[in-house]
Backbone bond lengths (Angstrom), bond angles and torsions (degrees), N, CA, C in turn:
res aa  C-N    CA-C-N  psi(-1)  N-CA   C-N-CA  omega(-1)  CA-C   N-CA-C  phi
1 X - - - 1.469 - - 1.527 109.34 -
2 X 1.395 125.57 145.76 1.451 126.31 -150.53 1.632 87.58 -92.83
3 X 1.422 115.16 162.44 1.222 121.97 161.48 1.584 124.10 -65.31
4 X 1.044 112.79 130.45 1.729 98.85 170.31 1.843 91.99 -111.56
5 X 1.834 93.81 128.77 1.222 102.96 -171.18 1.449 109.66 -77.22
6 X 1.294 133.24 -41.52 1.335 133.70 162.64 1.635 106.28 -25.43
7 X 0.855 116.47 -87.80 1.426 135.16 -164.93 2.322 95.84 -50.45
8 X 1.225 88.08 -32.83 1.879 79.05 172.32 0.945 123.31 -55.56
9 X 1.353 106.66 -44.20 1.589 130.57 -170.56 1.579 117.57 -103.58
10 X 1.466 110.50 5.91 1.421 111.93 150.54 1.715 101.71 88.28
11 X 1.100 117.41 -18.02 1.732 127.13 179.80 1.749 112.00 -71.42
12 X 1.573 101.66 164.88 1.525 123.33 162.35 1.318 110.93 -72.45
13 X 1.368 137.90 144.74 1.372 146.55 135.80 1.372 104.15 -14.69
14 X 1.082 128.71 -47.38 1.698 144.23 -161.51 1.317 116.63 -87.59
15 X 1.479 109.12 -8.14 1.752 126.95 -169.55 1.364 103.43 -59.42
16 X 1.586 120.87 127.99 1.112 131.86 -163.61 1.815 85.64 -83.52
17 X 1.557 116.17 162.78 1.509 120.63 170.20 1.474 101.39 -69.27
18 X 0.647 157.90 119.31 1.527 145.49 175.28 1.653 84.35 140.52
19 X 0.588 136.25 -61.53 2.091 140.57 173.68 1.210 99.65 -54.65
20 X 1.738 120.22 -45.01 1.411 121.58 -168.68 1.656 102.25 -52.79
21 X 1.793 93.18 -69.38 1.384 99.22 178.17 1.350 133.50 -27.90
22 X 1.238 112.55 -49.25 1.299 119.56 -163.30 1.445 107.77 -72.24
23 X 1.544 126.36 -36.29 0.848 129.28 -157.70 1.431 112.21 -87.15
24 X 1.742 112.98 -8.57 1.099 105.71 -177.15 1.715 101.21 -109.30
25 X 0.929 113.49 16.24 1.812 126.37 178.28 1.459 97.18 -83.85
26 X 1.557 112.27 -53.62 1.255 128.53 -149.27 1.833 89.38 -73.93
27 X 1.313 121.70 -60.80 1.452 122.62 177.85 1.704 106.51 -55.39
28 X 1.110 112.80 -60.60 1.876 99.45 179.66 1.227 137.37 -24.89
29 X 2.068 88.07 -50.57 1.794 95.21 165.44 1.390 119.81 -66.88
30 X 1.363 128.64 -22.71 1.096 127.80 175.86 1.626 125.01 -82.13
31 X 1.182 87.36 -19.49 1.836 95.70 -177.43 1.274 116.32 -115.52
32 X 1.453 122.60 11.08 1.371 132.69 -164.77 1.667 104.72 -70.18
33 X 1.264 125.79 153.52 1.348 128.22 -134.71 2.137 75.30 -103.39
34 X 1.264 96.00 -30.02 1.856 88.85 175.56 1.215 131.43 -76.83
35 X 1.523 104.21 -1.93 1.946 109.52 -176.09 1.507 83.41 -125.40
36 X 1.463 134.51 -8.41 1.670 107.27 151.16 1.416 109.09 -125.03
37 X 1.168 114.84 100.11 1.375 128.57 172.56 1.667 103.69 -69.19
38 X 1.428 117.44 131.94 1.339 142.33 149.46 2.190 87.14 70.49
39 X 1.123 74.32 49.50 2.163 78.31 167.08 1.472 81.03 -136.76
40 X 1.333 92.89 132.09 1.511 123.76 -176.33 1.715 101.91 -97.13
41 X 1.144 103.10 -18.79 1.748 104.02 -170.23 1.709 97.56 -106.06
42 X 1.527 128.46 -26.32 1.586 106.55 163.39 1.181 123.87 -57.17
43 X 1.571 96.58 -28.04 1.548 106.64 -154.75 1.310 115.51 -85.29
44 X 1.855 102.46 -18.37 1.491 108.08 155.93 1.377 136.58 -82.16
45 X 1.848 91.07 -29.17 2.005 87.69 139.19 0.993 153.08 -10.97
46 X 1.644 86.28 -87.95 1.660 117.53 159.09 1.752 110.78 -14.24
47 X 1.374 107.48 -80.64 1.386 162.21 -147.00 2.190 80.82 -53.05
48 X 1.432 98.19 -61.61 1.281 113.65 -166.25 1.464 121.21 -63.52
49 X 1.706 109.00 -46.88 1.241 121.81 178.63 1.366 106.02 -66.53
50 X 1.469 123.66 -33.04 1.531 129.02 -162.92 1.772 90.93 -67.56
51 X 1.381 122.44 -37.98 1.272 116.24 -154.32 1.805 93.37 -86.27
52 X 1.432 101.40 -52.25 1.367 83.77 -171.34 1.997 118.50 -82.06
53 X 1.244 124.37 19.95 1.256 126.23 150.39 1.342 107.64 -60.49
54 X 1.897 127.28 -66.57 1.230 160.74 -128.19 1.649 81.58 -79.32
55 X 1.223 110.61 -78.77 1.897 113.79 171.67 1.339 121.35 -38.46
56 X 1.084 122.88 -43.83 1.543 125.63 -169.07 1.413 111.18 -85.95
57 X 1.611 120.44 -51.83 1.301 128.05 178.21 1.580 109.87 -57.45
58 X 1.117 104.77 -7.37 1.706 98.21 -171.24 2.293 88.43 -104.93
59 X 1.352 85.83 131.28 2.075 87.88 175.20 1.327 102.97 -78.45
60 X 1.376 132.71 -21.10 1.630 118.27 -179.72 2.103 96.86 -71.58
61 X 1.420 86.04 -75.39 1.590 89.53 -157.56 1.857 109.81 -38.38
62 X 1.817 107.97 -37.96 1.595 101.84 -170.21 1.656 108.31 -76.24
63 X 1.187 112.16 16.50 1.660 104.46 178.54 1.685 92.48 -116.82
64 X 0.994 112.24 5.34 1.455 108.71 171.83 1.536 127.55 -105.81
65 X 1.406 106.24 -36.18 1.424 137.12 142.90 1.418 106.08 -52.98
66 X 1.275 126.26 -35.61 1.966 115.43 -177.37 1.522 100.24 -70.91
67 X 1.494 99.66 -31.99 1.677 89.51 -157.48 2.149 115.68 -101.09
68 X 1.549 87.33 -28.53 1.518 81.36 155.68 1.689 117.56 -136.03
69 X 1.010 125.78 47.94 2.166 128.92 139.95 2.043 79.67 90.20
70 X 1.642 68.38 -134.26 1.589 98.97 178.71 1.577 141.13 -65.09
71 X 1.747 87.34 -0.84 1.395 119.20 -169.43 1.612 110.81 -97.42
72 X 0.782 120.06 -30.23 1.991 153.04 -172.15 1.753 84.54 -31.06
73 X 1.506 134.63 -61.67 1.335 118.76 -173.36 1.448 114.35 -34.42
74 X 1.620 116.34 -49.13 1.426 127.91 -164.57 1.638 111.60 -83.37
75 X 0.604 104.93 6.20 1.872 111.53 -169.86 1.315 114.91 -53.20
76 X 1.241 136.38 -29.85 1.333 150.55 136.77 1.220 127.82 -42.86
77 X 1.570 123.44 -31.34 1.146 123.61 160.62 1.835 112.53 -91.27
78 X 1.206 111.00 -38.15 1.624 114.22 172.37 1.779 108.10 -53.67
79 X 1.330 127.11 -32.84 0.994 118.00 167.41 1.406 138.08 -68.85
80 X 1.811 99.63 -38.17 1.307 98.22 169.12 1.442 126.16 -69.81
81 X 1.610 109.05 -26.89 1.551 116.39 169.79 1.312 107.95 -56.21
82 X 1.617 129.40 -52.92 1.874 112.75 -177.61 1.397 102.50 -59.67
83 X 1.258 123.71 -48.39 1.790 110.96 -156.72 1.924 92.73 -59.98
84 X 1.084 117.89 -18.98 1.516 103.31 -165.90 1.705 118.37 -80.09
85 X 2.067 87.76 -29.00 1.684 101.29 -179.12 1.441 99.29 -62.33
86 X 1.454 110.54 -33.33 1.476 113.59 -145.31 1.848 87.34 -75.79
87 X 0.997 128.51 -73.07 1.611 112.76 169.53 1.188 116.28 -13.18
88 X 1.406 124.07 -88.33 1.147 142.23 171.29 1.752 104.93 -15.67
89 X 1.273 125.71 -56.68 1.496 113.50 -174.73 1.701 106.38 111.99
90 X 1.093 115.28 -164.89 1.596 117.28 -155.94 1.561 90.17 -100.82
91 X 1.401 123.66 -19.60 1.382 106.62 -162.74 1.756 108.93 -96.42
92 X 1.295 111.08 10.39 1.296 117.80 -177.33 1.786 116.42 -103.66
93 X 1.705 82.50 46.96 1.614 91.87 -176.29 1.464 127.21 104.54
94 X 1.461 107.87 12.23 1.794 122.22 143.69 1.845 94.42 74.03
95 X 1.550 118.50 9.82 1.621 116.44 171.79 1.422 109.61 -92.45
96 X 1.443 130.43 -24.00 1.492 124.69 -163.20 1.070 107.69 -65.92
97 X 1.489 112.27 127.80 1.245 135.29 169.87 1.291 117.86 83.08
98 X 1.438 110.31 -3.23 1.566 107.58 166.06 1.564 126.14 -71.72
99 X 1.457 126.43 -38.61 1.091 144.55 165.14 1.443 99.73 85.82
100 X 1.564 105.27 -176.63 1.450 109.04 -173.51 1.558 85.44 -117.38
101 X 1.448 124.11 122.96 1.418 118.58 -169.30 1.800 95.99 -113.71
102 X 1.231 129.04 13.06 1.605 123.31 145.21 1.587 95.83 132.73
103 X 1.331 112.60 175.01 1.668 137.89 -164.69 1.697 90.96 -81.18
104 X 1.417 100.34 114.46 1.404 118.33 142.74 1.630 85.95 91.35
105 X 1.471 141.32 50.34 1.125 147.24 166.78 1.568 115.36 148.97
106 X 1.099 97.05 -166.30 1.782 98.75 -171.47 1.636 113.37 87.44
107 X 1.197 117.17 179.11 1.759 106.81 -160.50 1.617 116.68 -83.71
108 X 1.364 102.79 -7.45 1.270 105.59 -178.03 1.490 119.74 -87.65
109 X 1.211 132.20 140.78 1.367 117.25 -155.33 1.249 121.52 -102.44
110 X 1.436 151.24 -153.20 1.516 123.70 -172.64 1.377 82.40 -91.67
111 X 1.352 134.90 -56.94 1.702 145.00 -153.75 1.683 100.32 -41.24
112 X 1.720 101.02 -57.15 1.514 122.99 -172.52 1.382 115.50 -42.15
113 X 1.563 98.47 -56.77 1.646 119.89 168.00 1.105 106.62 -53.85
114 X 1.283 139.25 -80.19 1.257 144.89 -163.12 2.026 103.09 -38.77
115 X 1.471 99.77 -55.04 1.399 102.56 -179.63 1.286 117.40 -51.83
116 X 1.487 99.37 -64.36 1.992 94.83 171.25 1.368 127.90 -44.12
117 X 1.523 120.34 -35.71 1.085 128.22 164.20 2.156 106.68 -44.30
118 X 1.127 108.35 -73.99 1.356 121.45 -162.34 1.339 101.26 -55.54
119 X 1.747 132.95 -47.65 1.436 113.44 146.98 0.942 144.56 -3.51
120 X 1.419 101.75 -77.09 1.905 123.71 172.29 1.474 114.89 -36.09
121 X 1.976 88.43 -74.97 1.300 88.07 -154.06 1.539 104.14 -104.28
122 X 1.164 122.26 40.96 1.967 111.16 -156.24 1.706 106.19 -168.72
123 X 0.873 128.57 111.07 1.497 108.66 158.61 1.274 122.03 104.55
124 X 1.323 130.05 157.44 1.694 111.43 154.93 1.170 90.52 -137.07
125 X 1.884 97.15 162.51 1.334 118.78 141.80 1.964 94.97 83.12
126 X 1.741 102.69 22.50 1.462 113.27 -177.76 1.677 103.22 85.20
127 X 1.307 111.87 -35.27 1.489 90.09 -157.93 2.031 105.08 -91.45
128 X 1.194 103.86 134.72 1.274 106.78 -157.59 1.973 107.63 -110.94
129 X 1.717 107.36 139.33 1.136 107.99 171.33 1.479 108.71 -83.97
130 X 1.260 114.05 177.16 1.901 117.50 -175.53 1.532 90.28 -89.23
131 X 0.928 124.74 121.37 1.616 137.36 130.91 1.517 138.45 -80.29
132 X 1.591 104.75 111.25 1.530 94.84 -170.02 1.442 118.16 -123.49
133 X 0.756 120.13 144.29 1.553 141.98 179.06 1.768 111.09 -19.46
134 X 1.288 135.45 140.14 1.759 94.44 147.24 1.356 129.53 -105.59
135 X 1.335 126.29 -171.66 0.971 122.17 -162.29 1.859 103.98 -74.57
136 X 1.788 112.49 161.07 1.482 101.73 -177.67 1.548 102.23 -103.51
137 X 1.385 137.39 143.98 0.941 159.24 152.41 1.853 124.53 -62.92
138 X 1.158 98.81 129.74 1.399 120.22 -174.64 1.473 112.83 -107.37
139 X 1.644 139.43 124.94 0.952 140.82 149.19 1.485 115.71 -130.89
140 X 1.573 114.79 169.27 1.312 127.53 -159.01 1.730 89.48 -125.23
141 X 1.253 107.49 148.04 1.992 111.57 179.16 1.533 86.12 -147.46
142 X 1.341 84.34 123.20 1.767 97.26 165.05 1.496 116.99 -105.76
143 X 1.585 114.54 130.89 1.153 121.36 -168.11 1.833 108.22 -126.91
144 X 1.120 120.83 135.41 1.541 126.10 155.80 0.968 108.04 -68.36
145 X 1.788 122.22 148.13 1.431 109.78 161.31 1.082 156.22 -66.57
146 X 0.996 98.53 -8.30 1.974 122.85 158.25 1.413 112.17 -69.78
147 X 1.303 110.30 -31.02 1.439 107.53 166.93 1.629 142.18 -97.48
148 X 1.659 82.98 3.56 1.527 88.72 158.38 1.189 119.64 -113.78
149 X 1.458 109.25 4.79 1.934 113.69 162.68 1.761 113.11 -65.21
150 X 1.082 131.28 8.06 1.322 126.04 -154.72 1.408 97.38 -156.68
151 X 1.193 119.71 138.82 1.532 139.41 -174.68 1.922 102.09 -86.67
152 X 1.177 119.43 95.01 1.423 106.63 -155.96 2.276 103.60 -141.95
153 X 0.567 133.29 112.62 1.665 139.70 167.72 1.249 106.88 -32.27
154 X 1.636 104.59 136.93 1.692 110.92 -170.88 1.770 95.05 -161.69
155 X 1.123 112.90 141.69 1.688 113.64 -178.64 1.693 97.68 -98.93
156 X 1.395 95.18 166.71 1.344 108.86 178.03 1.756 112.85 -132.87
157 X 0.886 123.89 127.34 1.423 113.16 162.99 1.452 111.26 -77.48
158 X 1.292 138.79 135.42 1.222 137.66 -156.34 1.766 97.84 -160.12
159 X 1.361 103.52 85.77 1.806 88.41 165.67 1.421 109.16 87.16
160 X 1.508 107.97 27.88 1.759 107.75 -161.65 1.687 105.48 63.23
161 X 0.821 153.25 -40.96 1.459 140.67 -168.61 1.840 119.51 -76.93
162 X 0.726 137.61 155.49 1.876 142.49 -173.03 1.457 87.59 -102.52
163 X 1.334 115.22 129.77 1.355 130.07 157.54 1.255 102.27 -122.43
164 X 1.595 106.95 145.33 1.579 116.07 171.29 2.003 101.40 -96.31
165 X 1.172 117.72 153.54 1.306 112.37 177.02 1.523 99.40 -144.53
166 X 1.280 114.35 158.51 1.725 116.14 164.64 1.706 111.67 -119.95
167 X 1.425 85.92 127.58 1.516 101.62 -172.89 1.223 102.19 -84.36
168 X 1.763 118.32 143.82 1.556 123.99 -177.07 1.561 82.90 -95.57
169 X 2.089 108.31 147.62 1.180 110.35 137.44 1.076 130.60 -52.16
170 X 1.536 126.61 128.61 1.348 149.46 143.76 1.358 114.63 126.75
171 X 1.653 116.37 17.18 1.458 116.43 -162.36 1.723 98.10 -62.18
172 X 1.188 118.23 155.72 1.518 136.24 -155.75 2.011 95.74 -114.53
173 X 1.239 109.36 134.29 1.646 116.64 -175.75 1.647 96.92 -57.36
174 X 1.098 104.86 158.13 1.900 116.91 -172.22 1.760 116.19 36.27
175 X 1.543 113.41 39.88 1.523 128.08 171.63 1.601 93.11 -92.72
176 X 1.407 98.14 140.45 1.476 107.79 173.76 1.880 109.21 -116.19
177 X 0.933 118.80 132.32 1.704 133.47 175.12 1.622 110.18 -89.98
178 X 0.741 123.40 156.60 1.576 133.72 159.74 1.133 108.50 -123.02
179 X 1.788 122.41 138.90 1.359 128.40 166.15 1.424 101.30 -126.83
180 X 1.701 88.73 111.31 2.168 87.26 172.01 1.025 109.30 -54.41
181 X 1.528 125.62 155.41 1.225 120.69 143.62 1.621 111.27 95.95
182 X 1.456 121.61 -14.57 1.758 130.53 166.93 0.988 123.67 -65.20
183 X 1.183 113.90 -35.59 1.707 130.24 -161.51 1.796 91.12 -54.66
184 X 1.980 83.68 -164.89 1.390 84.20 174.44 1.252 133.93 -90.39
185 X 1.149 158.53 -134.99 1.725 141.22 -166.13 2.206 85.97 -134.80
186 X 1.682 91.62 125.73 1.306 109.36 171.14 1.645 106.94 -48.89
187 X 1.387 111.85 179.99 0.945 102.33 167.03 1.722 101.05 -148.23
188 X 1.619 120.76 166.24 1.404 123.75 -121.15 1.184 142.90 -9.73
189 X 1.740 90.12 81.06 1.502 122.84 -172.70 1.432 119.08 66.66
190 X 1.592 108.30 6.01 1.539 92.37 160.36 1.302 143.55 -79.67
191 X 1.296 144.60 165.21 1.305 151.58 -167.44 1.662 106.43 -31.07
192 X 1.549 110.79 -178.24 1.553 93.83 -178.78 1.852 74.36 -137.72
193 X 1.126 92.98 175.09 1.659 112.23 -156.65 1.586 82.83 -94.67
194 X 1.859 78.56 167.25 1.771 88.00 -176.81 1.378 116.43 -106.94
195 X 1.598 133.17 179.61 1.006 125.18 178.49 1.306 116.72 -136.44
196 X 1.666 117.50 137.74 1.276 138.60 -148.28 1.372 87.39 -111.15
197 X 1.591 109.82 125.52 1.458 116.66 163.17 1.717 108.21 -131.52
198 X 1.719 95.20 132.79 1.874 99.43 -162.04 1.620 90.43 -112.23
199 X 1.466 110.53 124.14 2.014 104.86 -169.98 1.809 79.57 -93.35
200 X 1.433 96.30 163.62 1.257 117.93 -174.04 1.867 101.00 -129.73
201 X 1.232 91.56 94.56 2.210 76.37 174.80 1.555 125.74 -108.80
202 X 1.194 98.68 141.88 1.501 91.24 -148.54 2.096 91.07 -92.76
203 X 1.437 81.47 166.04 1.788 91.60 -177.18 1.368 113.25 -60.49
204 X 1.474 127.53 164.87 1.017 115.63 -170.84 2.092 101.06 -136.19
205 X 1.199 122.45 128.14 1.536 116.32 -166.98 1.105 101.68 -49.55
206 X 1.555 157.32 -40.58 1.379 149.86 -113.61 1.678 75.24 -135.90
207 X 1.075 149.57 -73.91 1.083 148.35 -131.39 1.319 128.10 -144.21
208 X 1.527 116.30 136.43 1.499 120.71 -153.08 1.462 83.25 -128.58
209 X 1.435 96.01 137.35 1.816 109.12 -169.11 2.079 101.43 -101.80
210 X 1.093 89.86 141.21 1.713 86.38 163.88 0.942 116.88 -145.07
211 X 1.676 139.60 102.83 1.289 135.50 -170.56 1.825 103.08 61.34
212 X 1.009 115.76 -132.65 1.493 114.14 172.52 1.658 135.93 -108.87
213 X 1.300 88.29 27.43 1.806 121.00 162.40 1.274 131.70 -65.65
214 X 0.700 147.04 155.36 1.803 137.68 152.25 2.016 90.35 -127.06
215 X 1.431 89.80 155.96 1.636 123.07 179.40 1.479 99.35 -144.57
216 X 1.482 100.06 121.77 1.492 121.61 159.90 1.711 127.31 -143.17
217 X 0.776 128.72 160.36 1.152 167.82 158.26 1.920 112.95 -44.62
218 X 1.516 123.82 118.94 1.075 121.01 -169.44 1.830 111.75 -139.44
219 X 1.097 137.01 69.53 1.497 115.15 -163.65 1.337 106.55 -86.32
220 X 1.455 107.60 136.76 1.585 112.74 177.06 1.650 110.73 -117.01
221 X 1.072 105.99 154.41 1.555 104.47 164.95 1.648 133.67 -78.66
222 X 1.057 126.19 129.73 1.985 120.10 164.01 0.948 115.38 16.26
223 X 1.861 101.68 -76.74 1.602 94.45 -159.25 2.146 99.99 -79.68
224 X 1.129 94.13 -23.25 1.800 68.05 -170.96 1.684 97.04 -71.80
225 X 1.433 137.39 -24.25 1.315 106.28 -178.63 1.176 112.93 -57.56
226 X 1.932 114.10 -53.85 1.778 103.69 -167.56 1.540 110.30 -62.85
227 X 1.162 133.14 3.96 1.656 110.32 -147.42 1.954 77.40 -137.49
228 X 1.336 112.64 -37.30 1.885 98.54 -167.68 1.768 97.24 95.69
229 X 1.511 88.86 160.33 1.019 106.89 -179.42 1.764 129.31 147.09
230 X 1.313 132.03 175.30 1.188 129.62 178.84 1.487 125.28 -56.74
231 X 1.680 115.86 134.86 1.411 88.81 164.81 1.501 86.74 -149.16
232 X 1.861 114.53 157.98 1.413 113.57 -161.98 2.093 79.66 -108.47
233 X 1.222 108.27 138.28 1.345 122.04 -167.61 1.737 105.80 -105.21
234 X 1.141 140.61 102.60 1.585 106.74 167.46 1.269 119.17 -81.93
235 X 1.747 110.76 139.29 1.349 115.01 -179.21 1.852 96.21 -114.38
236 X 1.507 93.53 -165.22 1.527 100.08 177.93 1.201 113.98 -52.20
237 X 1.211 122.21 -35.92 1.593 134.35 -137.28 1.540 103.68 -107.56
238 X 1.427 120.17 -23.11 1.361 115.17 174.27 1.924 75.75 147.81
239 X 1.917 98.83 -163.26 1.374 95.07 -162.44 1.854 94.83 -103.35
240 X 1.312 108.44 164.15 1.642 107.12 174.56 1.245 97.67 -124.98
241 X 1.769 136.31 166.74 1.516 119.66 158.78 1.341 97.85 -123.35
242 X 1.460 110.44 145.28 1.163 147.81 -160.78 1.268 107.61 -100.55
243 X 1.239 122.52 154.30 1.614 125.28 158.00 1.585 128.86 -108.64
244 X 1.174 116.70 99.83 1.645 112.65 -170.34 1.353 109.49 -66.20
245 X 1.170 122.22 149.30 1.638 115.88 169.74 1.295 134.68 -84.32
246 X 1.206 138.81 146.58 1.369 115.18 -172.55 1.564 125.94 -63.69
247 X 1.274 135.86 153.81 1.712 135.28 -161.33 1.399 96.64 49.07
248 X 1.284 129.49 73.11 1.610 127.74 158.59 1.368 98.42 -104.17
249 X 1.514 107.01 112.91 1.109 139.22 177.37 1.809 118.34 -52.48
250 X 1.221 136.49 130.09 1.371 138.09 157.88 1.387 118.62 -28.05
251 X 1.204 133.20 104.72 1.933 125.01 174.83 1.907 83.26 107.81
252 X 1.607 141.24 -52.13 1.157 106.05 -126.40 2.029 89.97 -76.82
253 X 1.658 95.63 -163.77 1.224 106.64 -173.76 1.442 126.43 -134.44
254 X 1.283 119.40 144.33 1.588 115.61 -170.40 1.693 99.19 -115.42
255 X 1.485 102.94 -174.35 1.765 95.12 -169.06 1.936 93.26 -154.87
256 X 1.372 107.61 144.67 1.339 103.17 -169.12 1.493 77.05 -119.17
257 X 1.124 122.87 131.22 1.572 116.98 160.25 1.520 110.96 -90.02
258 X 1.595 89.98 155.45 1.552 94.06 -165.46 1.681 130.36 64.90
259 X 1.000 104.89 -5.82 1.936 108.66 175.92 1.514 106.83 -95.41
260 X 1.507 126.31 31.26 0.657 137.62 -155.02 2.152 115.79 -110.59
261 X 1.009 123.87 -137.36 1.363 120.89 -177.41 1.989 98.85 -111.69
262 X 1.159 108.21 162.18 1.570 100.63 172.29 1.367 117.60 -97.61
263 X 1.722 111.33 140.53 1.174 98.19 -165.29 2.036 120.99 -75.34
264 X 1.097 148.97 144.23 1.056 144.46 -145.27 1.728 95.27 -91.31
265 X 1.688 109.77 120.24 1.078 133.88 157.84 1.467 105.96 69.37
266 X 1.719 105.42 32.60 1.459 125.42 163.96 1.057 117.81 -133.22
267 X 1.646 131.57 91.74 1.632 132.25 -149.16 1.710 93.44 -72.81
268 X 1.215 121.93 168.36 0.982 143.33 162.55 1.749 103.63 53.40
269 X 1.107 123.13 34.65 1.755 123.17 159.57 1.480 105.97 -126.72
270 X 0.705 92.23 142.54 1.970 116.27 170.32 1.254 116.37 -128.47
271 X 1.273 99.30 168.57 1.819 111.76 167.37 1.223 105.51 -103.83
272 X 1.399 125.50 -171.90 1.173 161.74 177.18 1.470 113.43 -76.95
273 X 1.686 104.20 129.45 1.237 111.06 165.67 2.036 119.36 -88.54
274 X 0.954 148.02 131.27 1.297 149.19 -166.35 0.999 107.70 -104.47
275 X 1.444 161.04 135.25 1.327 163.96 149.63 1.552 113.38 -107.97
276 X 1.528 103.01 127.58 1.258 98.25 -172.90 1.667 98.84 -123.65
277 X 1.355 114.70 120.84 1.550 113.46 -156.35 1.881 101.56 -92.10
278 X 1.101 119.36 134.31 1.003 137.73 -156.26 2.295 100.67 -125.60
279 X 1.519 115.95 99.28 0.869 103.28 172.41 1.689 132.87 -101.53
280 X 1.427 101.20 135.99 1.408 110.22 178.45 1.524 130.11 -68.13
281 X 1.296 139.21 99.07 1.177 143.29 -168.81 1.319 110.66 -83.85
282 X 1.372 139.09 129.06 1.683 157.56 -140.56 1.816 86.34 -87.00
283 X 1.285 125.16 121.36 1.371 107.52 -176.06 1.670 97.85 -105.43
284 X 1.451 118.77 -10.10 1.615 116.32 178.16 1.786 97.13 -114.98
285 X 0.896 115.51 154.35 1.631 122.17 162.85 1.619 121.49 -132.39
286 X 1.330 125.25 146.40 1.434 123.40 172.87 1.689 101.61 -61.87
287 X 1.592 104.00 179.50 1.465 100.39 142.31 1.166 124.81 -73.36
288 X 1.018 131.18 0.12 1.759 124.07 -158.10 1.698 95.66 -108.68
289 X 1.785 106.91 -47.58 1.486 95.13 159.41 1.276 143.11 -71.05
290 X 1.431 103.22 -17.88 1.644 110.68 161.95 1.908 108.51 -68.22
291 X 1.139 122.64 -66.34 1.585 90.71 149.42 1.294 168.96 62.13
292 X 1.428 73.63 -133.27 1.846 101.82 156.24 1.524 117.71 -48.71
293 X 2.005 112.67 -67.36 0.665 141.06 -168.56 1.628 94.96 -49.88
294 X 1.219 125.43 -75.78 1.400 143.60 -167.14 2.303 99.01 -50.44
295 X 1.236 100.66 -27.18 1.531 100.34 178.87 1.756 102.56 -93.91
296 X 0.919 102.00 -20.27 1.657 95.13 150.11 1.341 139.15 -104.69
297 X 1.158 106.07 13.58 1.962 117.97 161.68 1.593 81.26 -82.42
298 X 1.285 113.66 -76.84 1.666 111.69 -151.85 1.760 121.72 -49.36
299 X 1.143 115.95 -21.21 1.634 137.11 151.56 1.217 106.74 -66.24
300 X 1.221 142.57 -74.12 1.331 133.54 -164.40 1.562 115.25 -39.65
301 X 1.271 111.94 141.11 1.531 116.25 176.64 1.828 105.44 -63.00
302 X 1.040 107.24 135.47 1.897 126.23 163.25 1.436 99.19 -70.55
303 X 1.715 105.46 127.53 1.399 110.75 169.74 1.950 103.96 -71.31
């Protein structure tokens, strides 16, 4: 029995995209293949919600899916088949002019559907062989984070076979992809299953990713906090130098816009780089800086 993606994802027919979204955020965390280890049924969850987000969130494919179900891949060919009956006249198979008026109602009936279907894609002369699906395929891609900043070619072993794939910048650790058409090969002549690829990105010492952020780490010395000054930063991209301000405080934080992560399957946007300045306190002193130091206690204002 086909999935009905609505009902996967817990929504109305009427679910605004923005409802879609949410609703499939809210299930991910719950069904994520890393908070149920060795459940074969989250993971087919998983598997389900990923597909029917992927369909729905997109306005072409879910108005195609509204109007014909489980059929929505072929819709391009279901169309050209009515405009052809519709020439043809009523006697070229009792569809002209009925139309396909959408999934789960409209004048055509399930039997009707089903038949036109077996036409198309199955059989002659009405009488139809079984066509079945194939099975969908699962792989895992491990990425550094430098290597998922960059849109870059990577093979997969998948099923004994080498697949080449292209990775989008910015894919996010435990994101799942769909590739129509990978899976395994239908059988009498049906479709071939699809394939699920889950990237795995591993942490990185310098930098902690959030959504399309980066967070790092900055230690400065004394005098450049009280006084300001240069500091050469490394980001993803190579190093930039920065300007600290003068009295930059211990803990506070500066922000590089744009030195940030890329946003996924939006060329040319990024996030934000974060710097969190970290100051170094002199743990030996000369006499001359002890001093100093001591001629600036006695200046400083008394609370």
């Amino acid at each position: 029995m086909a999935t009905d993606y609505y009902k996967a994802l817990g929504v109305d027919r009427t679910a605004t995209t923005d409802a879609i979204k949410a609703a499939y955020r809210k299930l991910a965390r719950k069904y994520h293949p890393d908070l149920n280890p060795n459940d074969d049924a989250a993971k087919r969850k998983f598997q389900e919600i990923n597909e029917a987000n992927e369909v729905l969130s997109d306005p072409e494919s879910r108005k195609k899916y509204d109007k014909y179900g489980e059929h929505w891949k072929h819709a391009d060919q279901i169309e050209a088949q009515e405009k052809e009956r519709a020439k043809q006249g009523a006697g070229a198979g009792g569809f002209a002019g009925q139309g396909f008026e959408g999934f789960g109602g409209g004048t055509m009936s399930e039997e009707e559907m089903n038949d036109l279907f077996g036409s198309m894609f199955g059989g002659r002369g009405g009488r139809r062989q079984a066509r079945f699906r194939g099975p969908d395929y699962q792989a895992e891609s491990h990425l550094a984070l430098i290597d998922a900043a960059t849109t870059h070619k990577q093979t997969l072993n998948v099923n004994g076979q080498k697949l080449r794939i292209t990775v989008p910048a910015g894919v996010e650790d435990g994101q799942t992809i769909r590739i129509p058409g990978q899976g395994g090969p239908g059988a009498n002549g049906g479709p071939n299953g699809d394939l699920y690829i889950t990237f795995r990105v591993k942490e990185h010492p310098k930098f902690k990713r959030t959504g399309a952020d980066l967070h790092t780490t900055a230690e400065i010395d004394l005098s450049t906090a009280v006084l300001g000054g240069d500091l050469l930063l490394d980001t993803l991209d190579g190093q930039v130098k920065m300007k600290v301000a003068p009295g930059t405080q211990n803990g506070s934080r500066a922000k590089l816009k744009g030195k940030g992560f890329p946003v996924y399957k939006q060329e040319g946007r990024h996030g934000d780089l974060y710097v969190t300045y970290q100051v170094k306190l002199p743990t030996t002193l000369t006499s001359e800086q002890r001093a100093l130091f001591e001629q600036l206690a006695q200046t400083s204002p008394r609370p």
